[in-house]
C-alpha positions as CSV (number, residue, x, y, z in Angstrom):
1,X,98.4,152.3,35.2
2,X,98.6,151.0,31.5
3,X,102.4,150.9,29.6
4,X,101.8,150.9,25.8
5,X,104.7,150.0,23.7
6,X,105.2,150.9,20.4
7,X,108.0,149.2,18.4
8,X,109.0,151.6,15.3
9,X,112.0,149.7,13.0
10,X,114.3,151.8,15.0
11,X,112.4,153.5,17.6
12,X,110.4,152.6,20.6
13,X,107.6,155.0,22.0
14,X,106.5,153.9,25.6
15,X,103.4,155.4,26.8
16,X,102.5,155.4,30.7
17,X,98.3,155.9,30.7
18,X,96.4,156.6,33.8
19,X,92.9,155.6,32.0
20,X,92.5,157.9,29.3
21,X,95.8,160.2,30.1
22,X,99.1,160.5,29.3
23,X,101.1,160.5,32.2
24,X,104.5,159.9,30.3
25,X,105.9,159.7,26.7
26,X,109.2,158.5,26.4
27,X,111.3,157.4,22.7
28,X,114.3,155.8,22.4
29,X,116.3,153.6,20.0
30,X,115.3,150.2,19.9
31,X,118.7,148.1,21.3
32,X,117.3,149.4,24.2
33,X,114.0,148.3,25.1
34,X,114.6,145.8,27.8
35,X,116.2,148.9,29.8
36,X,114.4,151.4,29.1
37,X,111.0,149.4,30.3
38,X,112.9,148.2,33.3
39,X,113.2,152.5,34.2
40,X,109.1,153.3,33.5
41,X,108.5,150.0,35.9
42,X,110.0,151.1,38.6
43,X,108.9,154.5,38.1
44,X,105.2,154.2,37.7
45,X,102.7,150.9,39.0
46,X,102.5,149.3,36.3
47,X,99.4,147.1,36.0
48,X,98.9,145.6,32.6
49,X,101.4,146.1,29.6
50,X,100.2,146.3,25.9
51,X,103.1,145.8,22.9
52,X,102.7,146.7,19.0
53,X,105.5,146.0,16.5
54,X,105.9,146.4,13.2
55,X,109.9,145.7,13.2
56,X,111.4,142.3,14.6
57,X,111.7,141.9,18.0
58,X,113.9,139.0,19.2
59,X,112.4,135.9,20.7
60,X,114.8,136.6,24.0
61,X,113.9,139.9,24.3
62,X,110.0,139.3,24.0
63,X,110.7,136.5,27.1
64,X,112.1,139.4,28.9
65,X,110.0,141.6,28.9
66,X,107.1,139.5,29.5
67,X,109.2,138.1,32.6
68,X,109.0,141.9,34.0
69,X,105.4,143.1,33.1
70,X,102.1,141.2,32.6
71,X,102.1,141.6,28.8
72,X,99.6,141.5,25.6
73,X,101.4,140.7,22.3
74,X,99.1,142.7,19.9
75,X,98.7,140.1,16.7
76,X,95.4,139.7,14.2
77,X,94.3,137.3,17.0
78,X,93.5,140.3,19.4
79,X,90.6,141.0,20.4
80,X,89.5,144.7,19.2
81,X,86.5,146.8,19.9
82,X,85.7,146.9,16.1
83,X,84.5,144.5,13.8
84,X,87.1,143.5,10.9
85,X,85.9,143.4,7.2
86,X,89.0,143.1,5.7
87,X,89.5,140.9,3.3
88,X,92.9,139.2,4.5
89,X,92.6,140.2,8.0
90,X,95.6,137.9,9.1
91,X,98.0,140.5,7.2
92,X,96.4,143.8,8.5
93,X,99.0,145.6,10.2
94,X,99.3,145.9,14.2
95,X,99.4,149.6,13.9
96,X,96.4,150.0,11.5
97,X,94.5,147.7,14.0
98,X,95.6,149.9,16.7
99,X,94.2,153.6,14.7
100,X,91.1,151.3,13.2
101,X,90.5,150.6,18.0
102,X,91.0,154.4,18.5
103,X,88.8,155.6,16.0
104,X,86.2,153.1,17.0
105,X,86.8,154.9,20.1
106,X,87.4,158.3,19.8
107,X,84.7,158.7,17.2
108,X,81.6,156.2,18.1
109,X,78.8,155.7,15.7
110,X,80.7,158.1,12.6
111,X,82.1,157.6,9.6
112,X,86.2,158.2,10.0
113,X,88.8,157.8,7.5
114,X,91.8,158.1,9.8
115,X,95.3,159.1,7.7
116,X,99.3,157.8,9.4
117,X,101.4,160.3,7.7
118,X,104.6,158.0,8.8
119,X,107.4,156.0,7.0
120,X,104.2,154.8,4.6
121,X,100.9,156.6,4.5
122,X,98.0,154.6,5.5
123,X,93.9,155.3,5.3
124,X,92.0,153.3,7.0
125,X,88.1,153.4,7.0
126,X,85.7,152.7,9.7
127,X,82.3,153.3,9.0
128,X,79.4,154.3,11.8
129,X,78.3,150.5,12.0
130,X,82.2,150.4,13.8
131,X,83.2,148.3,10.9
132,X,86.5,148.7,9.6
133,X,86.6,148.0,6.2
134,X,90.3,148.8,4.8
135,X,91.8,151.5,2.9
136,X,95.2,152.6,1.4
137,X,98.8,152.1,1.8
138,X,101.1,155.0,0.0
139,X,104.8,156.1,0.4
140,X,105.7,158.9,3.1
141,X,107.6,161.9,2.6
142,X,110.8,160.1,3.6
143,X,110.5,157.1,1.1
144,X,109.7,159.6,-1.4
145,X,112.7,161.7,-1.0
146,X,114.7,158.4,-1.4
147,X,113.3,157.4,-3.9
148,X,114.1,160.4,-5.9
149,X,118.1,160.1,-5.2
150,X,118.8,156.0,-5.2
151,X,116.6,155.7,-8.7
152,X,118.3,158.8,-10.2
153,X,121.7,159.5,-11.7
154,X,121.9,163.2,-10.3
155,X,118.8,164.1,-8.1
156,X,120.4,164.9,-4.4
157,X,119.7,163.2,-1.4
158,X,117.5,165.8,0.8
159,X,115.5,166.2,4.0
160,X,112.0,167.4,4.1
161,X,111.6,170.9,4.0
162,X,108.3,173.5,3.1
163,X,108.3,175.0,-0.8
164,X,108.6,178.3,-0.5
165,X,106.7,178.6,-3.8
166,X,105.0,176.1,-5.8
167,X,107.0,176.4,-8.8
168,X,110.6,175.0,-8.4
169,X,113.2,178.1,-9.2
170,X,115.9,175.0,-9.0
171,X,116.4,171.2,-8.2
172,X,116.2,171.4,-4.3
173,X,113.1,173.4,-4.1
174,X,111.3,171.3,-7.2
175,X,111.8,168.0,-5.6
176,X,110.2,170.0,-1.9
177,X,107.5,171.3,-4.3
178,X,107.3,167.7,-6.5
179,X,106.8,165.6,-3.0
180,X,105.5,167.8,-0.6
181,X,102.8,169.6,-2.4
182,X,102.4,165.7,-4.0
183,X,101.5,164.5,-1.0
184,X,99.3,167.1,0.6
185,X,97.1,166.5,-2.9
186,X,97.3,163.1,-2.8
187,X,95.5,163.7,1.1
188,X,93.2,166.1,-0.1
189,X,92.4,164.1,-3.1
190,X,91.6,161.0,-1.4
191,X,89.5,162.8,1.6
192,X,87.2,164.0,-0.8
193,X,86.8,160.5,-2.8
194,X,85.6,159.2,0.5
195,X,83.4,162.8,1.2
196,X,81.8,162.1,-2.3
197,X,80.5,158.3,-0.7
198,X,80.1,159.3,3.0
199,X,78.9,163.2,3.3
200,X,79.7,163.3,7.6
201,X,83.4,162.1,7.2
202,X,85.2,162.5,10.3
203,X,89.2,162.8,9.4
204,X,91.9,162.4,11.7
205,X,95.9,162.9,10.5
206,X,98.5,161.0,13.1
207,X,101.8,160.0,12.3
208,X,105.3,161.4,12.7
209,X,104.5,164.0,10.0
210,X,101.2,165.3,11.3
211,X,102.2,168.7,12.3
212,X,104.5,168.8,9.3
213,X,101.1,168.6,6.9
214,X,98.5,169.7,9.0
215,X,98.5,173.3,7.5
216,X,99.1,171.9,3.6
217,X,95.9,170.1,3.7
218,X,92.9,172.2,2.7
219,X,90.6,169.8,4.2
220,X,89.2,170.0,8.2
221,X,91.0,167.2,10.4
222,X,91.7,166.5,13.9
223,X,95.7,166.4,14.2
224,X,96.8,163.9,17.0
225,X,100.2,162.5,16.8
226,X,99.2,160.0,19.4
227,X,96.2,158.1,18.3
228,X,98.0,154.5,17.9
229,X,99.2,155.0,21.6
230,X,95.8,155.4,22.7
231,X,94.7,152.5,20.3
232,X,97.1,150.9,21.8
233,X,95.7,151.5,25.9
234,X,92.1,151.3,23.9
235,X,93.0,147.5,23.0
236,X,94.4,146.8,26.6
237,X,91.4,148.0,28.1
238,X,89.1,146.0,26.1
239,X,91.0,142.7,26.4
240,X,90.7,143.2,30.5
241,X,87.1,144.2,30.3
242,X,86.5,141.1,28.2
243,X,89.0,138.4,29.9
């Protein structure tokens, strides 16, 4: 069995695989890694480890847990089953290199534009050559909502919510209509700048707010909150097939 860590800035995912499948998804707040992996180990035979970060982990508690597991640190130096045409490939986030292996994966031999509805909002591109050749980086729903409040004098502070109506009857539901319906355009807007170039576009939406947009977008996609876990266990694989 495969463990596939993912290190959020405050939260840790933890993915047991049994080849392709899920066997268990566990999250939890990030003080408590060394613990928390120490419970899936003696749960589950654990054979090979894989562990994506995007926040810092400290030195001590990277020695630990490669002291309990036979671990892969995913960096730029990894290698992935696609080839990597971007330009500064040295600063191309773990987690896009993660979605850029599943896509690569999931969708051989097609043109996919996959979209992280997270903390940021990230495209990246792959085309059917399995090249990856960059994208986007935009503001999520949460930084937007932020934003709004700390660079304001009087806009509230709000959590995400679905407009009721397009048109704002007030402030709370203008600012849900402003940034939601701004967002799910912005998607549909840049899906169809990459239709308009590459006519059999495969699009896939993952991210924590996947199922939150899902139904706001007008364009088809496969919705699959997972697909940097299985990135994740597609790396792992790869690097043991090619040791």
């Amino acid at each position: 069995m495969n463990l596939i860590i993912d290190v959020g800035n405050t939260r840790v995912k933890a993915a047991v695989f049994e080849k392709d499948n899920v066997e268990s998804l566990v999250v939890f707040n990030k003080s408590k890694i060394i613990s928390e992996i120490r419970k899936i180990i003696s749960k589950f035979n654990i054979s090979h480890t894989i562990i994506s970060s995007v926040a810092t982990i400290s030195a001590f508690k990277m020695q630990k847990l490669q002291n309990i597991t036979e671990l892969i640190i995913l960096d730029h130096q990894t290698k992935v089953p696609f080839i990597n045409k971007y330009g500064t490939p040295n600063t191309l986030g773990v987690d896009r290199i993660a979605l850029a292996s599943a896509g690569k994966e999931k969708y051989p031999k097609k043109n996919i534009l996959i979209i992280d509805a997270g903390t940021c909002i990230t495209y990246d591109f792959l085309n059917k050559k399995g090249e990856y050749l960059g994208g986007a980086i935009s503001p999520g729903l949460k930084i937007r909502y932020k934003s709004l409040h700390k660079y304001t004098a009087n806009l509230p502070l709000l959590e995400k919510q679905m407009p009721e109506n397009y048109i704002g009857d007030n402030t709370n539901n203008s600012i849900h209509s402003g940034i939601v319906n701004g967002v799910a355009r912005e998607i549909d807007g840049i899906i169809n700048q990459y239709k308009e170039k590459f006519m059999d576009l495969t699009v896939v939406l993952t991210g924590g707010d996947t199922n939150f947009l899902a139904k706001q977008l007008k364009n088809g996609i496969f919705a699959n909150p997972n697909f940097v876990l299985e990135g994740l266990n597609t790396i792992l694989i790869y690097n043991r097939a090619n040791d």
